[in-house]
ROFI-177194 format. One record per residue (C-alpha): residue in one letter; x, y, z; residue number from 1. Coordinates in Angstrom, 3 decimals. Layout:
% ROFI-177194
  aa         u         v         w    i
   a         X         Y         Z  NUM
...
***
This chain:
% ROFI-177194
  aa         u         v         w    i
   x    18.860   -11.015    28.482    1
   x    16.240    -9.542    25.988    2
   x    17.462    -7.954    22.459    3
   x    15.484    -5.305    20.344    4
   x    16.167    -3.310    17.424    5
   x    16.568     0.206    17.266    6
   x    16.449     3.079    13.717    7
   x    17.636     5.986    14.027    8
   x    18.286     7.945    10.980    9
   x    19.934    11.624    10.285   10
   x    19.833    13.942     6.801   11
   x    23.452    13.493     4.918   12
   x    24.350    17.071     3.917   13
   x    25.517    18.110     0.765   14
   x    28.058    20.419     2.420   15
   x    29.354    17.724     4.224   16
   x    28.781    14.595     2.476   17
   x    29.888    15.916    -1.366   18
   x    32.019    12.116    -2.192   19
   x    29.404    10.522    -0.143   20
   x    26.553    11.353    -2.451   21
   x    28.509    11.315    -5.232   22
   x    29.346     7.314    -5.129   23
   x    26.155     6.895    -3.824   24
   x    24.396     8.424    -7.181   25
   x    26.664     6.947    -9.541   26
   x    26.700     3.238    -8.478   27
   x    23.011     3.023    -6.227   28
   x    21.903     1.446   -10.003   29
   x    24.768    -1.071    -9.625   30
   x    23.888    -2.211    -6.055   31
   x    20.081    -1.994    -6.933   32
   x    20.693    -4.470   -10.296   33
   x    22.836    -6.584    -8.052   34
   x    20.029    -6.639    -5.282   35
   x    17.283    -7.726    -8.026   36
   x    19.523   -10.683    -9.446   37
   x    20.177   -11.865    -6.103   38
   x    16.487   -11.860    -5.043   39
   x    15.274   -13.262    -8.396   40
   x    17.539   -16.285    -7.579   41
   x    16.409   -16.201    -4.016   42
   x    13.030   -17.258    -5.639   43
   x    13.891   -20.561    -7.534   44
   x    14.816   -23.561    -5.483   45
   x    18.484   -24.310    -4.766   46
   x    20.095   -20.875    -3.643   47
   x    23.383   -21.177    -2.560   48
   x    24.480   -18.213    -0.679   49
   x    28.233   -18.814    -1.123   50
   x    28.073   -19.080    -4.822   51
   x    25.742   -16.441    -5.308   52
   x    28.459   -14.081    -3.214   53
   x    31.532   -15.252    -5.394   54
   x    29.387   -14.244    -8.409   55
   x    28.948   -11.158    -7.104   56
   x    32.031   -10.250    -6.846   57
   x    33.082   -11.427    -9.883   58
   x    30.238    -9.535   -12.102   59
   x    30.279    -6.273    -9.966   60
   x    33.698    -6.007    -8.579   61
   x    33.121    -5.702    -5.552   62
   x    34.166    -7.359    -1.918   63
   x    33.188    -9.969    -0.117   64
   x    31.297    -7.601     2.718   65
   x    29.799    -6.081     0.038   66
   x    28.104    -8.725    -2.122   67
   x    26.784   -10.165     1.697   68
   x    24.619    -6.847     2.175   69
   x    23.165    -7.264    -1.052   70
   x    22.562   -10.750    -0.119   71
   x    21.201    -9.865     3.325   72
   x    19.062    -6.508     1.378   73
   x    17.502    -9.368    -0.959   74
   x    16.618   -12.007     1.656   75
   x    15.405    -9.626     3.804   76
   x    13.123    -8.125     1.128   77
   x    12.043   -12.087     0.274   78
   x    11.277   -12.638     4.068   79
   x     9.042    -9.594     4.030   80
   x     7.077   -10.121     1.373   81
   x     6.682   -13.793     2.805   82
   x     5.320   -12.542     5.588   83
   x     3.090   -10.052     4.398   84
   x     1.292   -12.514     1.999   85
   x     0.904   -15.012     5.304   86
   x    -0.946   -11.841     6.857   87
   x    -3.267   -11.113     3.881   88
   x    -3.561   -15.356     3.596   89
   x    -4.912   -14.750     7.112   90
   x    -7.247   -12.044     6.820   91
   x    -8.591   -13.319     3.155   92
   x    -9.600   -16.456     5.255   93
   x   -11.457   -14.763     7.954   94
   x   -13.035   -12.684     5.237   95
   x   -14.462   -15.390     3.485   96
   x   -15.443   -17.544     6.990   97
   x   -17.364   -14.258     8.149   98
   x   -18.772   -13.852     4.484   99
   x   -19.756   -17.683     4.381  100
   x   -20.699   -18.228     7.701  101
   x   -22.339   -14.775     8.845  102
   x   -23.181   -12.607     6.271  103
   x   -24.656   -14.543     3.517  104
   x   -26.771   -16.836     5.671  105
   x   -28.255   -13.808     7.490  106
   x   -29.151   -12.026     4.197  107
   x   -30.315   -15.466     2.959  108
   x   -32.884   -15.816     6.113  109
   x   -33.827   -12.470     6.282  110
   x   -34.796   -12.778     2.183  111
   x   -36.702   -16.146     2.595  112
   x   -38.509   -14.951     5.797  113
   x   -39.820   -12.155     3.741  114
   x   -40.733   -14.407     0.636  115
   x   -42.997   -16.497     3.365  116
   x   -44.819   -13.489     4.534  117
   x   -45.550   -11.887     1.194  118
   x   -46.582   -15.846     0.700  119
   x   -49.119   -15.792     3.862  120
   x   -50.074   -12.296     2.218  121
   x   -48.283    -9.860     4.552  122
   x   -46.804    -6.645     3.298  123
   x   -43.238    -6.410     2.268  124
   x   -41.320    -3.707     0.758  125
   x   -40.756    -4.825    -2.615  126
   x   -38.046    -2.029    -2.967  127
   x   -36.273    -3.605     0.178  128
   x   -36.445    -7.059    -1.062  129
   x   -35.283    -6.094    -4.838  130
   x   -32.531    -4.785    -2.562  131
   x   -31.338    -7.679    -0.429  132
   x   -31.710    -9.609    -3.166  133
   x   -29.076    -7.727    -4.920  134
   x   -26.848    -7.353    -2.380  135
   x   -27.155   -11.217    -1.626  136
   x   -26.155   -11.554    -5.335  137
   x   -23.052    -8.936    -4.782  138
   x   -21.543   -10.514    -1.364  139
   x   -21.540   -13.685    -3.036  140
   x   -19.720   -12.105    -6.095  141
   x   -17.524   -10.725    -3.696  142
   x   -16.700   -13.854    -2.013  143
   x   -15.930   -15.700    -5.293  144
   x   -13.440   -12.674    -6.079  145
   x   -12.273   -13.703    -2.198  146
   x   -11.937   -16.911    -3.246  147
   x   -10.102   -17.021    -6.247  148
   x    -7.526   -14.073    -4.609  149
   x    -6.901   -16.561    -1.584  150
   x    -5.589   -19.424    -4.432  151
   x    -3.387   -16.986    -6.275  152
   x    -2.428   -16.084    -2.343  153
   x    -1.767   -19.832    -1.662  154
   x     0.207   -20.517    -5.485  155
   x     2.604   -17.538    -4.273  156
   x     3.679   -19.143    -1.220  157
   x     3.895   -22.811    -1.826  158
   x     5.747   -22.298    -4.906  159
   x     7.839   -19.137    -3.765  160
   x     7.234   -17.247    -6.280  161
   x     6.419   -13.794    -4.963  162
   x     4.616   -11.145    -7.455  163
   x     6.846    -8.041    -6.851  164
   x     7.827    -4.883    -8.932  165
   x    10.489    -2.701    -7.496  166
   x     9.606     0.655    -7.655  167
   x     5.888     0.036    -7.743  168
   x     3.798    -0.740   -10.708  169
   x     1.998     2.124   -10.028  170
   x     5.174     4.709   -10.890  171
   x     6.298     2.414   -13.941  172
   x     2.765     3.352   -15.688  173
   x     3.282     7.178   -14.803  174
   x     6.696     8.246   -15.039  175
   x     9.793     5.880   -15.948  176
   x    12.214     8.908   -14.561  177
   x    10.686     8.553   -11.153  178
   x    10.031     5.072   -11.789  179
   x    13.769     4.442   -11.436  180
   x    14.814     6.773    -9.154  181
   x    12.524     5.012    -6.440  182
   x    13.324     1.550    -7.726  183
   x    17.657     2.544    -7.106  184
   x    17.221     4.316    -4.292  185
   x    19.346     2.873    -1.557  186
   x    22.374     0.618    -0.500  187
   x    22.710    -1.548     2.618  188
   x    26.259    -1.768     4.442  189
   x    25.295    -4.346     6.891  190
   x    27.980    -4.858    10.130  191
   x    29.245    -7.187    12.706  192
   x    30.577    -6.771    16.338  193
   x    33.622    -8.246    15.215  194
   x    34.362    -5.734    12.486  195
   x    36.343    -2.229    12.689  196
   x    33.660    -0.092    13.981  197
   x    31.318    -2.493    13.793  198
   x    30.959    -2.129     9.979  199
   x    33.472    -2.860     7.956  200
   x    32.195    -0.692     4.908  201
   x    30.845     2.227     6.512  202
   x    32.348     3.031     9.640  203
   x    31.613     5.970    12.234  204
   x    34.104     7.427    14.359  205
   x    32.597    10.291    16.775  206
   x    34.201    13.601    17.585  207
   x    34.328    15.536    20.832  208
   x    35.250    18.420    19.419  209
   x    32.517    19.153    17.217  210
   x    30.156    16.388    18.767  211
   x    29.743    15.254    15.322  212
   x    30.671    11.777    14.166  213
   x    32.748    11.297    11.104  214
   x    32.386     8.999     8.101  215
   x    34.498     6.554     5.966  216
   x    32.925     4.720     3.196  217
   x    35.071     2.070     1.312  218
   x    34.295     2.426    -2.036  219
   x    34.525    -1.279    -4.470  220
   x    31.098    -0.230    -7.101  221
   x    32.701     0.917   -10.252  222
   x    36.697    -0.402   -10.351  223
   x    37.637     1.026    -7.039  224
   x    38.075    -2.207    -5.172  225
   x    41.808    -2.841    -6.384  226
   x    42.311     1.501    -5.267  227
   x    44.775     2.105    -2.738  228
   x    45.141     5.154    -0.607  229
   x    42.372     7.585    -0.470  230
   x    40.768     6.667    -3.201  231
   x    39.489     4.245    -1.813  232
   x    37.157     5.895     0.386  233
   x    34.924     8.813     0.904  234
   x    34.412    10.526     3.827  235
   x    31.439    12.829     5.529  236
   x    30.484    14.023     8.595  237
   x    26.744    13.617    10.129  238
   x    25.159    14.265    13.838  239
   x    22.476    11.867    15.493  240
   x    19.222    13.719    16.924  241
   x    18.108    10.634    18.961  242
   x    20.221     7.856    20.787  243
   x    23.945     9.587    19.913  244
   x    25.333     8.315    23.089  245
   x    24.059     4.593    22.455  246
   x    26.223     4.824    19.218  247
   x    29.240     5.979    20.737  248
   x    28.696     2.988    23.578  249
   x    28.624     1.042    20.849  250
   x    31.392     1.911    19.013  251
   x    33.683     1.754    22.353  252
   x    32.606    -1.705    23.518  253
   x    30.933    -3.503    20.315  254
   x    28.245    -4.491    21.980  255
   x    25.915    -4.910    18.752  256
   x    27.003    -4.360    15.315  257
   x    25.793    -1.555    13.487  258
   x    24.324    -1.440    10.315  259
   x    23.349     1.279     7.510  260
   x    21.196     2.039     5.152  261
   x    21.295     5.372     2.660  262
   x    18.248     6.073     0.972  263
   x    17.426     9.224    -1.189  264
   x    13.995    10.698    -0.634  265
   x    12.743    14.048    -2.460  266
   x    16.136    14.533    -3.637  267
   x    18.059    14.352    -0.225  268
   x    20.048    11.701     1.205  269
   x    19.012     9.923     4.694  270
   x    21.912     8.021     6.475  271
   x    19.901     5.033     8.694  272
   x    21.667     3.445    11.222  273
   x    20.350     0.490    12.876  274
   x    22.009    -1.179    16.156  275
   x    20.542    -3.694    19.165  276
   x    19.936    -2.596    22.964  277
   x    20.425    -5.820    25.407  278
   x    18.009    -5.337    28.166  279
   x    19.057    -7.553    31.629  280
   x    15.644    -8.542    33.227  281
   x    17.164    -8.015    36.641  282
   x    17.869    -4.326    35.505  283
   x    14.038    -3.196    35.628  284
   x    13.452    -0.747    37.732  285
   x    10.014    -0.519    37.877  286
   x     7.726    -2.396    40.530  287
   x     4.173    -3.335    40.593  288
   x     4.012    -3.707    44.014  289
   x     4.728    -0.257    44.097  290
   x     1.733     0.078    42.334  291
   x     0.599     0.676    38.448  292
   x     0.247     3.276    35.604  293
   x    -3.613     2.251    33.514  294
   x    -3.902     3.577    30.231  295
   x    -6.548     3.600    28.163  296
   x    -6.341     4.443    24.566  297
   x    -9.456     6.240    22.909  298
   x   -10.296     8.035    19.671  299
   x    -8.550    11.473    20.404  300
   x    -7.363    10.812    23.747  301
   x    -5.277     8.650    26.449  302
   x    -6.357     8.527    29.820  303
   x    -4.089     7.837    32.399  304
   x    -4.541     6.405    36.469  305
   x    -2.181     5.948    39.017  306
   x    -2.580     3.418    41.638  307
   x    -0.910     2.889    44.662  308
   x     0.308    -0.470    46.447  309
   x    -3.243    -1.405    47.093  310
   x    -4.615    -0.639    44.265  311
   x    -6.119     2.616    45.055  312
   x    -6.594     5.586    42.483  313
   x    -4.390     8.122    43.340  314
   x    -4.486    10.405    40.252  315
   x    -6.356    10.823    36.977  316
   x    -4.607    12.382    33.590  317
   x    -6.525    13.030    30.251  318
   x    -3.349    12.847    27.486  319
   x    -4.863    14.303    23.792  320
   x    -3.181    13.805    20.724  321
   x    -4.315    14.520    17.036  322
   x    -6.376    11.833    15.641  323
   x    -5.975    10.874    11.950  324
   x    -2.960    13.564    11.260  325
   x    -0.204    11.185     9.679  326
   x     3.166    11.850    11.189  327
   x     1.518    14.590    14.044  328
   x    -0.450    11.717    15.350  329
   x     3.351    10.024    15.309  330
   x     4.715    12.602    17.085  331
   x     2.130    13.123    19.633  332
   x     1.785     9.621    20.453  333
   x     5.519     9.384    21.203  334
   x     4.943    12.337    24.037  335
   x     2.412    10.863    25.612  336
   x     4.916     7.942    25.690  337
   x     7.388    10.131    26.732  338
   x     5.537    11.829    29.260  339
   x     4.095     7.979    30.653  340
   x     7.903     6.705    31.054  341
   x     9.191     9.590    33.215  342
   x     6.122     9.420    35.570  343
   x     6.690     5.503    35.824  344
   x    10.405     6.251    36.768  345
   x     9.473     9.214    39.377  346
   x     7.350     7.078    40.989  347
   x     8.460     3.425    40.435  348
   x     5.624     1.855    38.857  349
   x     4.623    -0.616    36.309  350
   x     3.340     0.812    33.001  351
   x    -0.099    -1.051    31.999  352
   x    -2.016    -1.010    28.261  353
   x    -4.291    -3.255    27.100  354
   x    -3.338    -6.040    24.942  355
   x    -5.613    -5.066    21.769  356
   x    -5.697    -6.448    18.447  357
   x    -7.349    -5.889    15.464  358
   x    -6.405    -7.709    13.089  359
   x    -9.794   -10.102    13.352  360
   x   -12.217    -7.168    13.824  361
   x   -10.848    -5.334    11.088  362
   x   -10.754    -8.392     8.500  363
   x   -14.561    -8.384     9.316  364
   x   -16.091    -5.118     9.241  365
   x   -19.458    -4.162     6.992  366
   x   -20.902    -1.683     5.988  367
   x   -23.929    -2.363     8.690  368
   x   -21.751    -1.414    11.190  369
   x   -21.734     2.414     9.874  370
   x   -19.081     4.602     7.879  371
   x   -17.815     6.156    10.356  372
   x   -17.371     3.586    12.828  373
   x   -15.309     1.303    10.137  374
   x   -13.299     4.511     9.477  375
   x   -12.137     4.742    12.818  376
   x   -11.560     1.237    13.341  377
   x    -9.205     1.314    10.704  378
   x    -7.616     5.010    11.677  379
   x    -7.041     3.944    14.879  380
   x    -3.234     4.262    15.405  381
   x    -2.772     1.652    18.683  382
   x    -0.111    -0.021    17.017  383
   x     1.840     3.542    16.854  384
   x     0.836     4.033    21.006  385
   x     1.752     0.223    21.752  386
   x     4.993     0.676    19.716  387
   x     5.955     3.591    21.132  388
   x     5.387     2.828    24.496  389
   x     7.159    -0.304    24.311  390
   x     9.749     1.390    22.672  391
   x    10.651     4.114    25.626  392
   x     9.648     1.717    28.099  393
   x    12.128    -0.892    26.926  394
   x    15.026     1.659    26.382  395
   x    14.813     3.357    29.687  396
   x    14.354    -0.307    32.138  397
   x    10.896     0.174    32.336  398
   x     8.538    -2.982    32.868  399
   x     5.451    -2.844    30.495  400
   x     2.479    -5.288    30.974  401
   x    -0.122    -6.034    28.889  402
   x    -3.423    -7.292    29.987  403
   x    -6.795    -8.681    28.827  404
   x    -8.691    -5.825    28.044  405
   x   -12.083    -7.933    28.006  406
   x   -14.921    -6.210    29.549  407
   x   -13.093    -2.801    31.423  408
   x   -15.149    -0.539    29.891  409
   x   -18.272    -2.602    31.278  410
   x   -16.437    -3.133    34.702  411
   x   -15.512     0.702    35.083  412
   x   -19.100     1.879    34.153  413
   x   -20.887    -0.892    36.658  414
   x   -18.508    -0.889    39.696  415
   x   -16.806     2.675    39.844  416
   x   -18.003     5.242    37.617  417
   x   -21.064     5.635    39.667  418
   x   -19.576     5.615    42.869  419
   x   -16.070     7.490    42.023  420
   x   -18.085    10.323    39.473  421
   x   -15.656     8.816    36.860  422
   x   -15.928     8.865    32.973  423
   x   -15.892     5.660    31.431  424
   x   -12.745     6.247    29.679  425
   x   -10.906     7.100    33.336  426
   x   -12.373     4.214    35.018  427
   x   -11.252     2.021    32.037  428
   x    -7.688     2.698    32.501  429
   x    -8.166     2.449    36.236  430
   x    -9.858    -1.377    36.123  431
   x    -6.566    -1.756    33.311  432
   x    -4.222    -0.848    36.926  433
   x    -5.569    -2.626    39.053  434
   x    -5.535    -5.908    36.484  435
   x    -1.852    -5.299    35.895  436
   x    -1.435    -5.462    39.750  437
   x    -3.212    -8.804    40.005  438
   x    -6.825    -7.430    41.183  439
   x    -9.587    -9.236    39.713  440
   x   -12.691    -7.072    39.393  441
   x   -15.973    -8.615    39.469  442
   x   -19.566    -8.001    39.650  443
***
């Protein structure tokens, strides 16, 4: 049994949602104070989760569920920003071995080789050896910088004590209104399968009538924890876009809990609803003996082959999106996706992609590699493709396998470009078939 995550999030209407709001904009500042303390003592050493949840209550008045969101919000935020200085740890370390190692050296050779020849009186560009000089001098400014940001980097996380200013640094220098606004902008109700509705705080109860679901919020911020009737709740009513019938599965067997998030963004209110799908391995429906679905993602473009049970091409796609667009590159990406899982379900086959990363290549680029080719290195939006198809493919019992994509390009263009009049990009995502199937291609 495999478990994964899923977000979906709808728009909380003012017309709907008035109490909603309301509590949400009076006491957000609460929770977000609350939230702060909690991940401020997160930070020293001896956190105690069970005292720091009876002190919450005490100080805020609020329950028990309650005070364990804000614990779960601040751990949560702690665990991310863990993890995100282990990734730039990473990277600042391959920086500074390619720097070391690569760079410097080569600029290093190339300046003494041209010291020897002006030496046996060859001719030298003095203009281009004034120049590597002073870019020798620069890298290995840079790498001291490198240096001295990787043991700030390594301080942080052996002593836990994470640099971090809610509602960015960048806001509190520009405007203190919108400083705060961003900085107490949510509240976390987090759930349980156990619980009413999966959530004991915010619970959603869905509607035939109006295929809407409706909403109870217990209210505790601000003295209403010791309310009885009514007042201790407001209500709302919102409607799902994507995955409405997984909720209401949900809600009738409580088969994951749910958990919510509302955060205000340009002055409206988002309701985020978060909830797992258990996937049964035997439940695939997809074979590769059936034969695989190759694709090959490009600047631009995807480009899809089908093969049958041996392997064979049986059709070609080119799949365009828009490259370097924000949330239309998003959008398109998830179509193609789209458009990938109901083929694979028509005609029973395995989805293939390559298994890129690059997080190396990336930590390494220079500037001799050309503008434009670092820009698109670091436009290029595979993580949205690979995310997204894993994403439908996982939802919808759909088997996704990732292979080595070492050398495809080289094998399409040697062994069936020529032969099959196909573009390199085509044959790519054909050689990436036939590997998912188990063909090894050689020269």
């Amino acid at each position: 049994m495999q478990k994964r995550k899923f977000t979906v999030v709808t728009q909380l209407h003012e017309k709907n949602n008035h109490d909603i709001i309301e509590y949400v904009e009076s006491f957000s500042s609460d929770y977000a104070r609350a939230m702060r303390e909690t991940f401020y003592d997160i930070k020293h050493d001896g956190f105690n989760k069970s005292q720091q949840n009876t002190y919450l209550q005490n100080k805020y008045g609020i329950v028990k569920r309650t005070a364990n969101s804000i614990i779960s919000d601040a751990q949560g935020r702690y665990n991310t920003i863990k993890g995100l200085k282990e990734y730039e740890r990473k990277q600042l370390e391959r920086k500074i071995m390619n720097l070391e190692h690569v760079v410097i050296p080569k600029l290093v050779n190339r300046r003494n080789c041209n010291s020897t020849r002006l030496q046996e009186g060859g001719f030298i560009s003095l203009i281009e050896q004034r120049n590597l000089r002073r870019k020798i001098v620069t890298k290995k400014a840079k790498l001291n910088q490198l240096k001295q940001k990787l043991n700030n980097l390594n301080y942080q996380l052996e002593s836990g004590k994470f640099k971090l200013c809610f509602g960015t640094k960048q806001l509190l220098k520009q405007d203190y209104e919108r400083f705060v606004e961003q900085r107490d902008m949510q509240m976390l109700f987090v759930g349980a399968k156990v619980e009413t509705s999966c959530n004991q705080i915010l619970q959603l109860e869905y509607n035939r009538k109006n295929n809407q679901f409706s909403i109870q919020l217990r209210k505790d911020f601000g003295g209403y924890k010791s309310a009885r009737g009514d007042n201790r709740y407001a209500y709302g009513k919102v409607y799902f876009n994507y995955h409405k019938d997984k909720i209401v599965s949900i809600l009738k067997s409580k088969s994951s809990p749910l958990s919510y998030k509302i955060i205000k963004k340009n002055g409206r209110y988002y309701l985020y609803c978060t909830f797992e799908i258990q996937v049964d391995v035997g439940n695939i429906i997809t074979r590769s003996n059936n034969g695989t679905i190759g694709l090959d993602f490009n600047k631009g473009f995807v480009t899809l082959s089908e093969t049958n049970k041996y392997g064979h091409l049986l059709q070609t796609q080119l799949l365009p999106y828009r490259f370097k667009s924000g949330n239309k590159t998003k959008t398109d990406l998830q179509c193609i996706a789209n458009h990938v899982m109901r083929l694979s379900i028509q005609t029973g086959k395995d989805v293939c992609i390559e298994n890129l990363d690059f997080v190396t290549k990336k930590s390494k680029t220079e500037t001799k590699q050309g503008k434009k080719y670092n820009d698109m290195l670091h436009s290029l939006a595979y993580s949205q493709f690979s995310d997204a198809i894993g994403s439908v493919t996982y939802r919808n019992n759909v088997n996704l396998i990732k292979v080595n994509p070492a050398w495809t390009s080289w094998l399409a263009k040697q062994k069936y470009c020529p032969t099959m009049k196909l573009n390199v990009h085509v044959g790519a995502s054909y050689v990436i078939a036939r590997r998912g199937q188990g063909y090894k291609d050689t020269i």
